[in-house]
N, C-alpha and C positions, 0 to 999 in steps of 0.2 A: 637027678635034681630033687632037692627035697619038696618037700607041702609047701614050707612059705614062699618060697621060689614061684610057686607054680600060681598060688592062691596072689600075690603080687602080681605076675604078670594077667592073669585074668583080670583082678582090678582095673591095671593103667589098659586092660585091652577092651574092655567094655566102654573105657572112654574115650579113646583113641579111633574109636571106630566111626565117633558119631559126624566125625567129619567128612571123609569117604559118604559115608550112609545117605547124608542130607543134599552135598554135592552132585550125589547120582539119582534119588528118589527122584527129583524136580524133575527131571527130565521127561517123566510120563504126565507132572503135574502140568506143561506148559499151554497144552489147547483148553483145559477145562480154566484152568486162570485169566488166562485171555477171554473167554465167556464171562466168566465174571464177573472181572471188573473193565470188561467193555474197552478192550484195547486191541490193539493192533500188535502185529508179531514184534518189531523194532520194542514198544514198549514194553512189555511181557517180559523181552529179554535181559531189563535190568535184574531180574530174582537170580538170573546166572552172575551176571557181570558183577556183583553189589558180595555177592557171595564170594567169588575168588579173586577178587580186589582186596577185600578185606583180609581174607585167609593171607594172600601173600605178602601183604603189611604186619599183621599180627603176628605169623610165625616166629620167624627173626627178631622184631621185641621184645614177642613175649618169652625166646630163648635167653635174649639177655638179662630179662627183667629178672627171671629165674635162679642168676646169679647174685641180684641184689638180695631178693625176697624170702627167696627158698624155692624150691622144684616143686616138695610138698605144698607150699602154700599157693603156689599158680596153679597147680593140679587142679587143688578142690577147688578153689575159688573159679576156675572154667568151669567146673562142673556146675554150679551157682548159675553162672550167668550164665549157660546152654540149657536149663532146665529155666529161667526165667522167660527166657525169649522163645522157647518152645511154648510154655505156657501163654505165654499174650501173645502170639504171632496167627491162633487161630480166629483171635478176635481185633484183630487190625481193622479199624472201620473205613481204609481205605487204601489201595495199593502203596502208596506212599510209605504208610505207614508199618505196613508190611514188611519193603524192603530196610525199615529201620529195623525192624525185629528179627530179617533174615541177615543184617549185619552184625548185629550185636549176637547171635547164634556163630554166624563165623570167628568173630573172634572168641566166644568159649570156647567154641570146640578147638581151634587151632592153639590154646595155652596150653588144651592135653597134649597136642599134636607134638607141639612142640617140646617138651619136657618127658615127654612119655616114655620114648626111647634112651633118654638119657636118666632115667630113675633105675630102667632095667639096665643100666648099662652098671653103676654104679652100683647096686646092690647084689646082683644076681653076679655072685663071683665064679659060680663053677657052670660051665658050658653055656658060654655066652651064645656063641652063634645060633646052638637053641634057641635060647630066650630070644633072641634076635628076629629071630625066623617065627616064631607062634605068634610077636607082633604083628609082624607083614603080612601073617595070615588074615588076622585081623582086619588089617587094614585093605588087602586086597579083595576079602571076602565080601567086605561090606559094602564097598566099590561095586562088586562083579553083581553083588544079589540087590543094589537099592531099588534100579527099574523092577523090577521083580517083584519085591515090598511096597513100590511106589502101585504099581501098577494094580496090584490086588485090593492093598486101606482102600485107595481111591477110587475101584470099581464099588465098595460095600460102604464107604462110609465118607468117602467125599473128601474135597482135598485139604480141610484143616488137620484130618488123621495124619500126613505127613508130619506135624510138628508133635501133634500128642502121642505118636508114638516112641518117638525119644525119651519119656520123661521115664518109661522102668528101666532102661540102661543108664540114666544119671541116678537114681535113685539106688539102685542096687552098686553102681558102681562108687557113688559116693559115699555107702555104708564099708562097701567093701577096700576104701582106698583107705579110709579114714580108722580101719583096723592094721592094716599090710604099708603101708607104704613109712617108712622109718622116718618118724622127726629129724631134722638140721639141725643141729645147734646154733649155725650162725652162718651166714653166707658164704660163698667159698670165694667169688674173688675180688665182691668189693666192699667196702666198709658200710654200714649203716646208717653213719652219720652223712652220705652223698646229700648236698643240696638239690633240687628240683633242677634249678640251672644246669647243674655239674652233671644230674642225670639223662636230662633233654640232651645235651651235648653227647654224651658217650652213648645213648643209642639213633644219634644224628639223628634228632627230631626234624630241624631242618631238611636235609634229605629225604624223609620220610614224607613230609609236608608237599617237599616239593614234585616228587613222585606221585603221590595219591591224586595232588590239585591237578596236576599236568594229566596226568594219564585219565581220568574224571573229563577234562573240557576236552578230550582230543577226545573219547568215546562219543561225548556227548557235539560233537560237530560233525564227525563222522556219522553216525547213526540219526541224523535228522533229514536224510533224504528221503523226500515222497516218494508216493509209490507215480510221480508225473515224471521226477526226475528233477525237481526243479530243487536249490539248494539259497534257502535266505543268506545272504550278505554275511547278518548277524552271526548267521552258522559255520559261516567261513572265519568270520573274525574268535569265534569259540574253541574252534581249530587250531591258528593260528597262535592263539594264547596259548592253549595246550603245547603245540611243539615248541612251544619258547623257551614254555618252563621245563619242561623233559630238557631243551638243552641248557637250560641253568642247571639241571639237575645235574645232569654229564659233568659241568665244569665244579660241580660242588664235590661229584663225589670222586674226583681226581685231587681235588686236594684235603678233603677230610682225612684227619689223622684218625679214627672211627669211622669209617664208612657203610652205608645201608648194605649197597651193592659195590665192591673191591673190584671196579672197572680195570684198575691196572693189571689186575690178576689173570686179565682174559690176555693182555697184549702181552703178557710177559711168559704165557704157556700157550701159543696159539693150537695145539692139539686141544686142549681143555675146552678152548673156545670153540671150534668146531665142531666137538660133543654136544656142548652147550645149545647150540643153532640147531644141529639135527635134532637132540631131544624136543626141544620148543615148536619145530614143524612136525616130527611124529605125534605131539599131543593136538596141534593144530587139523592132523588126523582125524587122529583118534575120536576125539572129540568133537569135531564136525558130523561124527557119521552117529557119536552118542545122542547128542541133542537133534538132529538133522535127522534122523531113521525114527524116532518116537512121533514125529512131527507129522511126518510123509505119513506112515500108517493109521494115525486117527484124521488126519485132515484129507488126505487124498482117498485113501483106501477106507477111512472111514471103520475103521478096528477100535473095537472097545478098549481103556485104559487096561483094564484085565488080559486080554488076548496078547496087548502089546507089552505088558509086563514080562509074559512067557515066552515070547518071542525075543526081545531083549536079553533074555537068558541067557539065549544062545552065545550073544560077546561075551557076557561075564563069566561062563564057567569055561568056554576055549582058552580065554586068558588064564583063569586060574588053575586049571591043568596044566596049561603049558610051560608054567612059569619054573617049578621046580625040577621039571625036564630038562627045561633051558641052561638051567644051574648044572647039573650034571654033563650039558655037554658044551657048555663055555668052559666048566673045570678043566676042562680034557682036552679041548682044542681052542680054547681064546674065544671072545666077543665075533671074530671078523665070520667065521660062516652064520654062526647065528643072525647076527644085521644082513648080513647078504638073504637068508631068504626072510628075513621082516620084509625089506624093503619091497621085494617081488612079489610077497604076498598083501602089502600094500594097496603095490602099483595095479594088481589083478583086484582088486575088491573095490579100486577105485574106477575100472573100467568095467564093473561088473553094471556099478550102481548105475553109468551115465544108461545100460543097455533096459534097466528097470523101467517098468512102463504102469499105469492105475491097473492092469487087471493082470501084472506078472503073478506066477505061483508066488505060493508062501515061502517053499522052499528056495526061490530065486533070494528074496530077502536075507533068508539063514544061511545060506554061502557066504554073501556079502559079509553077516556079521560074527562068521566064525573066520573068515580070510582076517578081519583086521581083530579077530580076540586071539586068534595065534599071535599071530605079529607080536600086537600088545604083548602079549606074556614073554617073546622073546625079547621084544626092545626095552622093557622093565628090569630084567638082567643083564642083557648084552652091553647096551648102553650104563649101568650102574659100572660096568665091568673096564668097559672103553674109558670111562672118568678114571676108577683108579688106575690105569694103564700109563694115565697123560696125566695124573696129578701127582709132584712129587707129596712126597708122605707127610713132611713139613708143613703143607696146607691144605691137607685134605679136611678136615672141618670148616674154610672156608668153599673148597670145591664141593663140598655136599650141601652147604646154604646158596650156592651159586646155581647147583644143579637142580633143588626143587626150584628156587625162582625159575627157573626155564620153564618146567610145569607149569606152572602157573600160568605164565605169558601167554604160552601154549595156547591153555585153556580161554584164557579171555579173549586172545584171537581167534580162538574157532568162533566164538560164539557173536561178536562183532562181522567175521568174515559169514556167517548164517544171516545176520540181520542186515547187512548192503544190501547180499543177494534178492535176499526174500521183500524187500523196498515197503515193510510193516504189512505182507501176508503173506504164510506159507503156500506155495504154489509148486503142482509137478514140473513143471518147467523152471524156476528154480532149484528144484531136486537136482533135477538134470544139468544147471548149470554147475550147481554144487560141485556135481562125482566130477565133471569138465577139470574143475578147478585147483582138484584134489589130486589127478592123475597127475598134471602139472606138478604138484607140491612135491608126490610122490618121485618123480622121475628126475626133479631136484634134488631130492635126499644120495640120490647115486653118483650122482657128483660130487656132493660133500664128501657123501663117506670116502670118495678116492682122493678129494684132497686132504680130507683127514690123516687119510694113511701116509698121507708124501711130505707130512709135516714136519715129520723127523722126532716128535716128540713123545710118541710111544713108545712104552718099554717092549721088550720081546718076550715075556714071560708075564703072565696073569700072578698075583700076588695073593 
């Protein structure tokens, strides 16, 4: 592969990374935040929800936007607005305001996100899968080490270094984009002249609207439970409007001729669907146990942000070892034993945690989080693998915008199914209901994967 090949994809990978990065630092920032600015666990937990709300909005936008604009000019212009909101989000003079700056951060960083892979895709014409593959590095690496990074800034210098640390990888990377990444002449698939209307339209604004609003008042009805139990009227009625609009949303994006999310696309591949579901409860997972294990260790066990940084390592680098393992032996035998022992290594780390008690070893924890960083790294391949298997080839760009929204979902239901539990405090007794609830999820996953397989829509051969 030549220099500019390589010096390109390190540009689009230093920015590509900032989203992983920031997603996952939080996670050790969330008890010193809650100190703070004097909130309870429920509240606190908008800086996750606010954050992959927004990434799962933005992604897909700003994919298509890309086609109006230029790939190049979404690029740099996230990188802009990820180093503006890094810059003001240390001095938020009020949680509110905060999670303005950690949205407007999600959507920067998700316009690299999203264009990033499709700039290397496009340019880098000799050994794509390479190029492919030192993205993902990218992207995984920064995933596996942010508690890590999160954990250290913020034991030495507190937790606005979470945002200021981002601003040398925008910087270096927006020198470096802005040499390597090759001018467009002109959009590739729609004209210039598109009115505002005619643009709203083709990336279903409406849809998008009705998605963010709906999903926004059902969080925000749901997560208003005291910690008595008692649940306002009002809060029901907040609810209530939220599923309303989710099902306006249903009936909108069954007939948008441009649709956000291609609902017909699930009914008409029911294997793909099924991927889909189990992907979105392995990150429901995963993810529980990301945000949920930083939590337990400074609040129960009372572990400094530092200690728990390093201890957190533990999931991110099992995952990241395992992951290129996993490729080699999905190559060679298919997805199906791979998911088989994800889910058992799961279902064991989910009954590991309910056995965890305030004065277990350290090392009790580090099982726990190397049992679900195995997994992770097998179900990050297995499952990519299981989509192509059940998507015909004809719509495999929409099953891979199908398949991060599942991520996504994933993610905001852990972190909603974290904030019921915890009724606005983290508490070891919600820990323990947690792992309860997770074995459950877990021990669901092995029923899908068998009706998965009896769908009849898998190929017999990996591709």
């Amino acid at each position: 592969m030549s220099a500019r090949n390589w010096w390109l994809m390190i540009s689009v990978g230093l920015g590509i990374l900032l989203n992983p990065l920031n997603s996952s630092m939080v996670s050790v920032a969330i008890p010193r935040l809650q100190n703070v600015f004097q909130l309870d666990y429920t509240g606190v937990s908008w800086i996750i929800f606010s954050f992959y709300i927004a990434s799962s909005i933005a992604q897909p936008v700003m994919g298509k936007a890309s086609d109006l604009f230029g790939r190049r000019k979404i690029f740099l212009t996230g990188l802009v607005v990820a180093f503006i909101a890094s810059l003001l989000a240390p001095f938020a003079p009020s949680f509110a305001w905060l999670i303005v700056f950690r949205i407007v951060q999600a959507i920067g960083t998700s316009m690299m996100v999203a264009v990033g892979m499709a700039i290397v895709r496009i340019h880098v014409t000799e050994k794509q899968a390479t190029a492919l593959s030192v993205l993902s590095i990218f992207l995984s690496g920064a995933a596996a080490i942010g508690p890590f990074i999160g954990g250290v800034i913020i034991h030495w210098w507190g937790w606005p270094a979470i945002f200021f640390v981002n601003i040398p990888f925008v910087v270096v990377s927006f020198l470096l984009s802005w040499r390597n990444i090759p001018k467009e002449h002109s959009p590739l698939t729609v004209s210039s002249g598109m009115s505002l209307r005619k643009w709203f339209n083709w990336i279903d604004g409406s849809g998008i609207l009705l998605f963010t609003v709906g999903l926004v008042a059902l969080l925000i009805g749901l997560l208003s439970a005291k910690s008595s139990g008692h649940i306002a009227v009002g809060n029901v009625v907040v609810s209530l409007i939220g599923l309303a609009l989710l099902g306006v949303f249903v009936r909108h994006e069954l007939t948008a001729t441009s649709p956000f999310i291609p609902l017909r696309t699930f009914a008409k591949y029911p294997a793909m669907t099924w991927v889909n579901v189990e992907f979105m409860l392995v990150n429901v997972l995963y993810y529980s146990l990301f945000f949920g294990v930083p939590s337990y260790l400074q609040v129960v066990r009372h572990v400094s942000e530092f200690q728990t940084g390093i201890l957190m390592l533990t999931l991110g680098l099992c995952s990241l070892v395992t992951s290129p393992i996993a490729g080699r032996w999905i190559d060679k035998s298919g997805p199906r034993p791979a998911l088989l022992v994800s889910v058992i290594l799961m279902t064991a780390g989910s009954v590991w945690l309910v056995t965890l008690n305030q004065s277990s070893p350290v090392i009790s924890v580090c099982l726990a989080l190397a049992a679900f960083g195995i997994s992770n790294g097998l179900n990050n391949v297995g499952m990519q693998a299981a989509l192509f298997q059940s998507s015909p080839k004809e719509i495999i760009g929409v099953a891979s915008g199908l398949f991060n929204t599942s991520r996504y979902l994933g993610t905001i239901l852990s972190s909603l199914l974290i904030g019921i539990i915890m009724r606005g405090k983290f508490s070891f007794e919600g820990f323990q209901v947690l792992g309860i609830i997770l074995t459950i999820i877990a021990l669901a996953l092995v029923f899908m994967s068998r009706r998965r397989r009896k769908s009849g829509d898998m190929r017999e051969q990996f591709n």
